[in-house]
Biopython code that builds the backbone (N, CA, C, O; Angstrom):
import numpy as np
from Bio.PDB.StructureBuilder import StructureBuilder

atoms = [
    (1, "UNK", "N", (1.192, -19.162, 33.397)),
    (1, "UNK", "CA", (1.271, -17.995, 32.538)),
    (1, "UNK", "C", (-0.143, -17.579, 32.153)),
    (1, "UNK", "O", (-1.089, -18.339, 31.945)),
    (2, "UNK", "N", (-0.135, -16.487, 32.103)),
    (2, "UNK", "CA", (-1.586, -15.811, 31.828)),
    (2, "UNK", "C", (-1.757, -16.075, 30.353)),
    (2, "UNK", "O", (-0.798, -16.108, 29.582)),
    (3, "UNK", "N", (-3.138, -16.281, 29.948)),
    (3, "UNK", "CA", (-3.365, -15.977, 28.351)),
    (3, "UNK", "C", (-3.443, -14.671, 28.040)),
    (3, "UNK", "O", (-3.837, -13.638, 28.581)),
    (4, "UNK", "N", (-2.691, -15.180, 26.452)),
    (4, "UNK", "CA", (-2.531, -13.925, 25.399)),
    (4, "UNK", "C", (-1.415, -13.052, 26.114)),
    (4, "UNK", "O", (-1.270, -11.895, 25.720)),
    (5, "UNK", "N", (-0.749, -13.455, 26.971)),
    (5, "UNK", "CA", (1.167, -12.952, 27.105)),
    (5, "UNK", "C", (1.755, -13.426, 26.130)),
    (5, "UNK", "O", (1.378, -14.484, 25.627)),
    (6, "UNK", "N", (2.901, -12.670, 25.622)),
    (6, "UNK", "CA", (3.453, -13.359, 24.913)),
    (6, "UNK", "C", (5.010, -14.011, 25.710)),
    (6, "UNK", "O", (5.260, -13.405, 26.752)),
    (7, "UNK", "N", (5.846, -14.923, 25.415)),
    (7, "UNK", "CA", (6.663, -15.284, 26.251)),
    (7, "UNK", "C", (7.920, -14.519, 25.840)),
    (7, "UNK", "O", (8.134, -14.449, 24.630)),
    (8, "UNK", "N", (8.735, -13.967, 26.633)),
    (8, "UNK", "CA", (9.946, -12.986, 26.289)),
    (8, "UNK", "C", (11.135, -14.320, 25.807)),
    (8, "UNK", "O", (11.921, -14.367, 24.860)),
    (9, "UNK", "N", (10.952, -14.941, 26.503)),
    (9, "UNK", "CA", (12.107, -15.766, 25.870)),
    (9, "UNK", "C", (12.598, -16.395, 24.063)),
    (9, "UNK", "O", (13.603, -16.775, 23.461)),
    (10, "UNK", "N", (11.402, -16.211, 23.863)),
    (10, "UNK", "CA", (11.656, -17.080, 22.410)),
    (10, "UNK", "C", (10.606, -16.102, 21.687)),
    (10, "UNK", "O", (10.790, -16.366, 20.498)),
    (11, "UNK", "N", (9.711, -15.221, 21.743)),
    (11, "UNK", "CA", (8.791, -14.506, 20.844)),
    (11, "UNK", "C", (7.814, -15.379, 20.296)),
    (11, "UNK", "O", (7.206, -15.036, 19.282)),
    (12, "UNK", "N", (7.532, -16.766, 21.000)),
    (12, "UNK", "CA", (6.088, -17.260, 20.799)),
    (12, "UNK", "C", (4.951, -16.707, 21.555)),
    (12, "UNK", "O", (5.118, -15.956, 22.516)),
    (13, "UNK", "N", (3.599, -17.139, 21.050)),
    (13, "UNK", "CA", (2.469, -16.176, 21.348)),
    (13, "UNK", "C", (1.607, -18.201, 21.927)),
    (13, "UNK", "O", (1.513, -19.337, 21.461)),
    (14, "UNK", "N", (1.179, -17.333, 23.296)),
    (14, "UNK", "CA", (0.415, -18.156, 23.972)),
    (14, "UNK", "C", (-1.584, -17.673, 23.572)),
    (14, "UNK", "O", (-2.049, -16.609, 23.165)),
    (15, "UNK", "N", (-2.181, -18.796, 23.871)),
    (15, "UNK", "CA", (-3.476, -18.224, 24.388)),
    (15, "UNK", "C", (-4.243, -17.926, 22.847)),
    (15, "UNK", "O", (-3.825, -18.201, 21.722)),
    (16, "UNK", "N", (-5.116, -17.470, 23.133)),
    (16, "UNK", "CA", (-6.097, -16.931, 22.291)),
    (16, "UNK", "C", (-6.417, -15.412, 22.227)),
    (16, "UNK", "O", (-6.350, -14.689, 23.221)),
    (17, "UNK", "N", (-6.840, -14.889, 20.740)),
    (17, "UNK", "CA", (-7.240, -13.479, 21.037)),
    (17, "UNK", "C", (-5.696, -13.075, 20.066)),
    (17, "UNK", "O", (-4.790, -13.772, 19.611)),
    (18, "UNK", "N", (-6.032, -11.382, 20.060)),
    (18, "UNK", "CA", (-5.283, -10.430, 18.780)),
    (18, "UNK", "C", (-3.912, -11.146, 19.058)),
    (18, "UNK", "O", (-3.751, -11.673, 20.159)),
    (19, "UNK", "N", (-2.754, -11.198, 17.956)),
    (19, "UNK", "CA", (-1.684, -11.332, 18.525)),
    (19, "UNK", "C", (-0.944, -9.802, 18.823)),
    (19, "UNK", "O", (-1.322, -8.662, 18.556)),
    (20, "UNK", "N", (0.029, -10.216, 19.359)),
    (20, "UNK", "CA", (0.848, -8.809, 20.198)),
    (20, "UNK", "C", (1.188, -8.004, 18.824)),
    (20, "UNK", "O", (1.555, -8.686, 17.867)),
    (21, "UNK", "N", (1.079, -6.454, 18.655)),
    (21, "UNK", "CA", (1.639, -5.747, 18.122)),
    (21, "UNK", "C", (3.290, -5.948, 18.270)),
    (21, "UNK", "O", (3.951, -5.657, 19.268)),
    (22, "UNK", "N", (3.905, -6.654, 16.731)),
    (22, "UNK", "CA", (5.510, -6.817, 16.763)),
    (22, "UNK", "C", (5.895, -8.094, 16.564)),
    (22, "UNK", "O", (6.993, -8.575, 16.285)),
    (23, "UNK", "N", (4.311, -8.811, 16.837)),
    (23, "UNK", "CA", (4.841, -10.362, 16.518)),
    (23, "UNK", "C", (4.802, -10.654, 15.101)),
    (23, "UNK", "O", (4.350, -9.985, 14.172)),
    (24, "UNK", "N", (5.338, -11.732, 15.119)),
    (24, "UNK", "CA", (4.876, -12.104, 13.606)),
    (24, "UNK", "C", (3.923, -13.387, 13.002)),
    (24, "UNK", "O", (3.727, -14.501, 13.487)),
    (25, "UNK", "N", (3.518, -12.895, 12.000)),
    (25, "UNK", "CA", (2.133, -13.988, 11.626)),
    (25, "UNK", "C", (2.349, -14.098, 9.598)),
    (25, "UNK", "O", (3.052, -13.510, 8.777)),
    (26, "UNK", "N", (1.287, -15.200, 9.543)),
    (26, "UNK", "CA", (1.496, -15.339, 8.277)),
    (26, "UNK", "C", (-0.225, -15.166, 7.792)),
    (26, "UNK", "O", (-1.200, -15.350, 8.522)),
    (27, "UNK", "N", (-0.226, -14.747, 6.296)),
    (27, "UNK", "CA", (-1.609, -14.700, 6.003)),
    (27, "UNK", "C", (-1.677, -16.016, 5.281)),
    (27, "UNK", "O", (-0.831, -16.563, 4.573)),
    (28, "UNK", "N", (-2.845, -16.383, 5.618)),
    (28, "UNK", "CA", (-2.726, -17.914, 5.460)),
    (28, "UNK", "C", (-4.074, -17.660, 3.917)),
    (28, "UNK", "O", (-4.681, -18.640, 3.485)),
    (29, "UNK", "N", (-4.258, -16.487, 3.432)),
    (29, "UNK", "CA", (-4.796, -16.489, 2.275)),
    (29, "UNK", "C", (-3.973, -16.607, 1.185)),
    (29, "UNK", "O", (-4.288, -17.463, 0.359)),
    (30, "UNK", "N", (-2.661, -15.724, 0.925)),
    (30, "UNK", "CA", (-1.501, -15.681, 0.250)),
    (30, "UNK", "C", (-0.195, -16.940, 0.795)),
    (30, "UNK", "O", (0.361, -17.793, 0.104)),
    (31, "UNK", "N", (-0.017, -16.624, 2.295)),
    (31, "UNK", "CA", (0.953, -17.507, 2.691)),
    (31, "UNK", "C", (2.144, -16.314, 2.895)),
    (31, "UNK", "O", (3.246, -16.772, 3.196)),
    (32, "UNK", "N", (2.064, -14.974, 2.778)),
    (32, "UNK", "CA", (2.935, -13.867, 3.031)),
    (32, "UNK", "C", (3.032, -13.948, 4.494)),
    (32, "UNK", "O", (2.038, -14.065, 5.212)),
    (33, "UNK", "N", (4.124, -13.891, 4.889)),
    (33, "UNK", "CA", (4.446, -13.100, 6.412)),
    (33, "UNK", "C", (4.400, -12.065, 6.554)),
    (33, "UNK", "O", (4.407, -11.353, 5.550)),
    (34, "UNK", "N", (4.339, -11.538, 7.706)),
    (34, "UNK", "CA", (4.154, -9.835, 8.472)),
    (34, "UNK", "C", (4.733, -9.862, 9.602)),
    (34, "UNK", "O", (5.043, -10.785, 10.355)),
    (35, "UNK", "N", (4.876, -8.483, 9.657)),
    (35, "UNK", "CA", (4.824, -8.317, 11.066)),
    (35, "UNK", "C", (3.758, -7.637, 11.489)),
    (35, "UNK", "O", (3.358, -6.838, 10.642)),
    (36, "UNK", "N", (3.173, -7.654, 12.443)),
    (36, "UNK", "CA", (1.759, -7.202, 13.163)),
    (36, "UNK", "C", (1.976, -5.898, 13.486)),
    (36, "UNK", "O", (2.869, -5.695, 14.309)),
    (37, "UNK", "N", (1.247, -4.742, 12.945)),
    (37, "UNK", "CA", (1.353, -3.534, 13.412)),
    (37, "UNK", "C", (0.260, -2.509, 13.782)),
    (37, "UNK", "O", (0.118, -1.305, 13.998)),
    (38, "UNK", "N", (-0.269, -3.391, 13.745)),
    (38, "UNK", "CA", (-1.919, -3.019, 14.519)),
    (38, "UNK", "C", (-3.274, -3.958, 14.453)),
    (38, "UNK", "O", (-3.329, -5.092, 13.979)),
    (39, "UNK", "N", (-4.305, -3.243, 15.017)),
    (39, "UNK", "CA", (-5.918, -4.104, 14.968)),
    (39, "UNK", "C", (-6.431, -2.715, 14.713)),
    (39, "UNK", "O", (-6.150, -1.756, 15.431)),
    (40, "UNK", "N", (-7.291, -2.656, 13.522)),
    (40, "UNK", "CA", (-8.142, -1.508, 13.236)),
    (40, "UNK", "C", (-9.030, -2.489, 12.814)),
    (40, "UNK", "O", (-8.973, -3.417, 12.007)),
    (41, "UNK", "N", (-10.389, -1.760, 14.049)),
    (41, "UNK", "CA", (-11.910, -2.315, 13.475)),
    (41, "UNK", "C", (-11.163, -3.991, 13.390)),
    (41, "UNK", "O", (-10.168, -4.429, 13.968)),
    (42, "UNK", "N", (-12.122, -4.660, 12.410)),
    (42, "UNK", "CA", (-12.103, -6.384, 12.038)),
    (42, "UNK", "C", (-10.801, -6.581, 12.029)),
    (42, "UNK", "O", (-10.580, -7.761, 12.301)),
    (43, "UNK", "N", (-9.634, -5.859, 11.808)),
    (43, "UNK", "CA", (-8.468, -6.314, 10.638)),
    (43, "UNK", "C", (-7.531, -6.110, 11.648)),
    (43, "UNK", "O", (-7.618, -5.330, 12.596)),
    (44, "UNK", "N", (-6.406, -7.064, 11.297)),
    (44, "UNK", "CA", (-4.911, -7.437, 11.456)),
    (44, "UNK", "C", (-4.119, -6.631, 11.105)),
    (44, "UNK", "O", (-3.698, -7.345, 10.195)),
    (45, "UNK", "N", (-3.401, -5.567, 10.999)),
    (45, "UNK", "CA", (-2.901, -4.535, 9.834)),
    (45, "UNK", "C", (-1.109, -5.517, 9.863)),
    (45, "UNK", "O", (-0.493, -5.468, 10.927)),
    (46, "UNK", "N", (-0.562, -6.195, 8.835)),
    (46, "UNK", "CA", (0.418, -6.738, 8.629)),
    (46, "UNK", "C", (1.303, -6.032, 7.400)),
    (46, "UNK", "O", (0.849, -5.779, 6.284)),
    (47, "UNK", "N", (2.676, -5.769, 7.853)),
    (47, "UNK", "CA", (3.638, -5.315, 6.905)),
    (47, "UNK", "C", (4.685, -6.257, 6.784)),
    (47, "UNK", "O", (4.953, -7.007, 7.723)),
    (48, "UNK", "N", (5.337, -6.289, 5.652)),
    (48, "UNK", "CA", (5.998, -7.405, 5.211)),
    (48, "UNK", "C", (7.547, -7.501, 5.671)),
    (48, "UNK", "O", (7.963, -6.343, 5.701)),
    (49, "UNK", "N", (8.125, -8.009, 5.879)),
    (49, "UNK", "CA", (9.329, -8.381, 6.971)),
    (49, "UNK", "C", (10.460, -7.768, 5.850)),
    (49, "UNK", "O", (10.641, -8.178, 4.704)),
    (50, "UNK", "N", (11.052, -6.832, 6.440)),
    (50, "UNK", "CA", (11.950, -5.794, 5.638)),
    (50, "UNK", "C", (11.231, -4.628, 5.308)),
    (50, "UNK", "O", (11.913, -3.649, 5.005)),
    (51, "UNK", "N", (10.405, -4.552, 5.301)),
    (51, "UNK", "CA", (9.417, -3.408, 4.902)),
    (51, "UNK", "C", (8.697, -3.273, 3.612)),
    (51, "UNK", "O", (9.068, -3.885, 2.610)),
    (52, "UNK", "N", (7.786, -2.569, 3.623)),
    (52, "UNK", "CA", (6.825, -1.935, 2.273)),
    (52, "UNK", "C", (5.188, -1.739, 3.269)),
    (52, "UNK", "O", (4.811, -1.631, 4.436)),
    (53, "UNK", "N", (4.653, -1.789, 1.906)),
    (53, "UNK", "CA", (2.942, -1.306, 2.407)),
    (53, "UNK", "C", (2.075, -2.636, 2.977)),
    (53, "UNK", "O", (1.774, -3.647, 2.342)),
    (54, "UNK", "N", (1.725, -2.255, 4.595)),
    (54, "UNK", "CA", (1.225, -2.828, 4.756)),
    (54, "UNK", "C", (-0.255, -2.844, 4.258)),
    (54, "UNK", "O", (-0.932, -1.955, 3.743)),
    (55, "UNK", "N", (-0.603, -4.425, 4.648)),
    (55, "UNK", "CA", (-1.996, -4.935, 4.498)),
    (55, "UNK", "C", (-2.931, -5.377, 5.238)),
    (55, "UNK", "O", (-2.412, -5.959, 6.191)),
    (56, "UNK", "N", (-4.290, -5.408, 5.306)),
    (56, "UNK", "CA", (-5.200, -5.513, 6.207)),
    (56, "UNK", "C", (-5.378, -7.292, 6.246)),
    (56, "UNK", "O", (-5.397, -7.950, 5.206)),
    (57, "UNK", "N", (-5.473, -7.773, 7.314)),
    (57, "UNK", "CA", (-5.959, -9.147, 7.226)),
    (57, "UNK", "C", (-7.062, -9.560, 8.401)),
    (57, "UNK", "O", (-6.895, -9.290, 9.590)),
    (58, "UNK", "N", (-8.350, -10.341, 7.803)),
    (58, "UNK", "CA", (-9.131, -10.784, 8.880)),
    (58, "UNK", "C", (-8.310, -11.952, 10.176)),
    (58, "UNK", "O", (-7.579, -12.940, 10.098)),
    (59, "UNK", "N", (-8.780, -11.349, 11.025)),
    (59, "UNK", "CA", (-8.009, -12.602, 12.296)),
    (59, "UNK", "C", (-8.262, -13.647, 11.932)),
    (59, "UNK", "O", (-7.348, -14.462, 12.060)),
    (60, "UNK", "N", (-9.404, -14.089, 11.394)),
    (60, "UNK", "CA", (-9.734, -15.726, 11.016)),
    (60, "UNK", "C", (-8.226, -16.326, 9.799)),
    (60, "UNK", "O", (-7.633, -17.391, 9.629)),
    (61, "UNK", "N", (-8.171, -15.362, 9.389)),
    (61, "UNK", "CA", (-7.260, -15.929, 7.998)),
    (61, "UNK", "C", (-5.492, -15.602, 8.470)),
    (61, "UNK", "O", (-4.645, -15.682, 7.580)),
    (62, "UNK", "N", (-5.056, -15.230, 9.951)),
    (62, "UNK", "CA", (-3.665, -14.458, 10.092)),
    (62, "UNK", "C", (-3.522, -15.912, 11.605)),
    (62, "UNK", "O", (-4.158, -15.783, 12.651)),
    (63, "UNK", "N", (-2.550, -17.182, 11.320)),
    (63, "UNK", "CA", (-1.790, -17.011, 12.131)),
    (63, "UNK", "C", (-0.576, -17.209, 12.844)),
    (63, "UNK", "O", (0.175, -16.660, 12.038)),
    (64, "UNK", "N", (0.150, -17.582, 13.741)),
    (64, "UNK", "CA", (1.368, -17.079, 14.302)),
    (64, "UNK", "C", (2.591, -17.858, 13.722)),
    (64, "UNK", "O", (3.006, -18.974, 14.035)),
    (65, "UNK", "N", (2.948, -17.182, 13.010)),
    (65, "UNK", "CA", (4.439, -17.474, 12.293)),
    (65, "UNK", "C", (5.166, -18.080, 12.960)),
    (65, "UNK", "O", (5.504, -17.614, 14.048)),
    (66, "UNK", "N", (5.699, -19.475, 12.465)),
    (66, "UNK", "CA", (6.698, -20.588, 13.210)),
    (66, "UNK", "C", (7.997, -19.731, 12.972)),
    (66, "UNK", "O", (8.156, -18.814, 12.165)),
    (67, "UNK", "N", (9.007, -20.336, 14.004)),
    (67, "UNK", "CA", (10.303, -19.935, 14.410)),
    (67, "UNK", "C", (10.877, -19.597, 13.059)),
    (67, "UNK", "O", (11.340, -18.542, 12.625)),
    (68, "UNK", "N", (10.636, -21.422, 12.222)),
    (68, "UNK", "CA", (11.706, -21.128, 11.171)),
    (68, "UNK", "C", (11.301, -20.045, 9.637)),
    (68, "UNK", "O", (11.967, -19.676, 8.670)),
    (69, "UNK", "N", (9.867, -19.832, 10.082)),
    (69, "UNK", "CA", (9.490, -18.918, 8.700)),
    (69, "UNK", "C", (9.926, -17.360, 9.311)),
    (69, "UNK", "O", (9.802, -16.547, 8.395)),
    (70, "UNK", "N", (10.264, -16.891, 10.222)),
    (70, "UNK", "CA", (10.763, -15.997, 11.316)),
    (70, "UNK", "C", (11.990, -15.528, 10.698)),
    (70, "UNK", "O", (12.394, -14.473, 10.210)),
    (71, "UNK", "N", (12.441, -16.719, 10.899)),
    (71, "UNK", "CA", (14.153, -16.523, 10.829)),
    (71, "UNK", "C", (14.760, -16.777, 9.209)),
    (71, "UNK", "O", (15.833, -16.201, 9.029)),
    (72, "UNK", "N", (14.300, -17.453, 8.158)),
    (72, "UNK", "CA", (14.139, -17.764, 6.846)),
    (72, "UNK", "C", (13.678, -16.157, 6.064)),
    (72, "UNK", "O", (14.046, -15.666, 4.997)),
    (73, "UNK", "N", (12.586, -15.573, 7.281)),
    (73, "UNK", "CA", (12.438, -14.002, 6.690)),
    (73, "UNK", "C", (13.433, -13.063, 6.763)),
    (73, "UNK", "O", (13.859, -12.481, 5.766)),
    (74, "UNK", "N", (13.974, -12.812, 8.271)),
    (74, "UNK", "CA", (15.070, -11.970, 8.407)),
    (74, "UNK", "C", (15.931, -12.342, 7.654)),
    (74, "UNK", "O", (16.417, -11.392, 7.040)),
    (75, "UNK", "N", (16.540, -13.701, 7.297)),
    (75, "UNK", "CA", (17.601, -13.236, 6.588)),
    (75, "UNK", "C", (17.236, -13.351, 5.314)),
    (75, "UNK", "O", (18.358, -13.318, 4.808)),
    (76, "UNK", "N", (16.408, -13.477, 4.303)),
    (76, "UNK", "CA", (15.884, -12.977, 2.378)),
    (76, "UNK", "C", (16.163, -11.477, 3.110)),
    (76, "UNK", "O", (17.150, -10.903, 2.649)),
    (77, "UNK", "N", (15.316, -10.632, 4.370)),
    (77, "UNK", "CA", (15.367, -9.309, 4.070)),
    (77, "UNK", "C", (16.611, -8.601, 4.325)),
    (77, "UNK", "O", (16.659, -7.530, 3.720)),
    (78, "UNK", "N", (17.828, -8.918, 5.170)),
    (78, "UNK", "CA", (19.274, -9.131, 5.359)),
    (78, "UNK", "C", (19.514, -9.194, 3.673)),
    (78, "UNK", "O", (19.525, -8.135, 3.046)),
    (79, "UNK", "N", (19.617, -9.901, 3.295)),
    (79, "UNK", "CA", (20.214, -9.876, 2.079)),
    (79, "UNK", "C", (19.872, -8.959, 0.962)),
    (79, "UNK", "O", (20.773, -8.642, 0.185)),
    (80, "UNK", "N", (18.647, -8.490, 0.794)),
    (80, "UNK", "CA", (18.496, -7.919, 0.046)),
    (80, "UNK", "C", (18.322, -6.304, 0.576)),
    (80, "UNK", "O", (17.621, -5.509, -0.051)),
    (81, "UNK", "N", (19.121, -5.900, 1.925)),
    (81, "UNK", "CA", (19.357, -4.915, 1.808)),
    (81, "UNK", "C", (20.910, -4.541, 1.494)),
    (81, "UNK", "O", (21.367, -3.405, 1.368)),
    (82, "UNK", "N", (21.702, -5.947, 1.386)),
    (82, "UNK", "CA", (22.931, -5.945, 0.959)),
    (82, "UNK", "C", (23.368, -5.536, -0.490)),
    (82, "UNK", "O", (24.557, -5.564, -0.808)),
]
sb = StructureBuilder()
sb.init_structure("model")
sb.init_model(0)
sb.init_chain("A")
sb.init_seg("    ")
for serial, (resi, resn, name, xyz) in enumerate(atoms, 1):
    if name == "N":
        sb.init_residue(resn, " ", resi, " ")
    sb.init_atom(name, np.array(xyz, "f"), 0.0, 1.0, " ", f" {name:<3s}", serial, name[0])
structure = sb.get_structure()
């Protein structure tokens, strides 16, 4: 597998370098999850899983969100659109 593909099967991120626009990551300054919705200039641009305003994060401080903080997100944001 090439670096920095991401793998279709499971939505883990191989390799080194930006992660994929759509994946998800955690800011490891706060400990908030995102989802990745861009690279502007230095920054990570991350919005929060269910939605609101995203935030800028340095790559050094953003990275790739384990399965179970993934799935622990979708459903808090599942529920509280209930």
């Amino acid at each position: 597998m090439k670096r920095g593909v991401s793998r279709e099967h499971d939505g883990e991120y191989e390799g080194r370098g930006p992660l994929p626009v759509g994946s998800y990551a955690v800011d490891t300054r706060t400990g908030q999850l995102g989802k990745v919705m861009g690279h502007e200039g230095p920054y990570v641009q991350l919005r929060p899983v269910g939605g609101g305003r995203e935030w800028d994060c340095r790559p050094e401080a953003v990275r790739r969100a384990t399965s179970d903080e993934r799935e622990r997100a979708a459903g808090r944001a599942a529920r509280s659109e209930a």
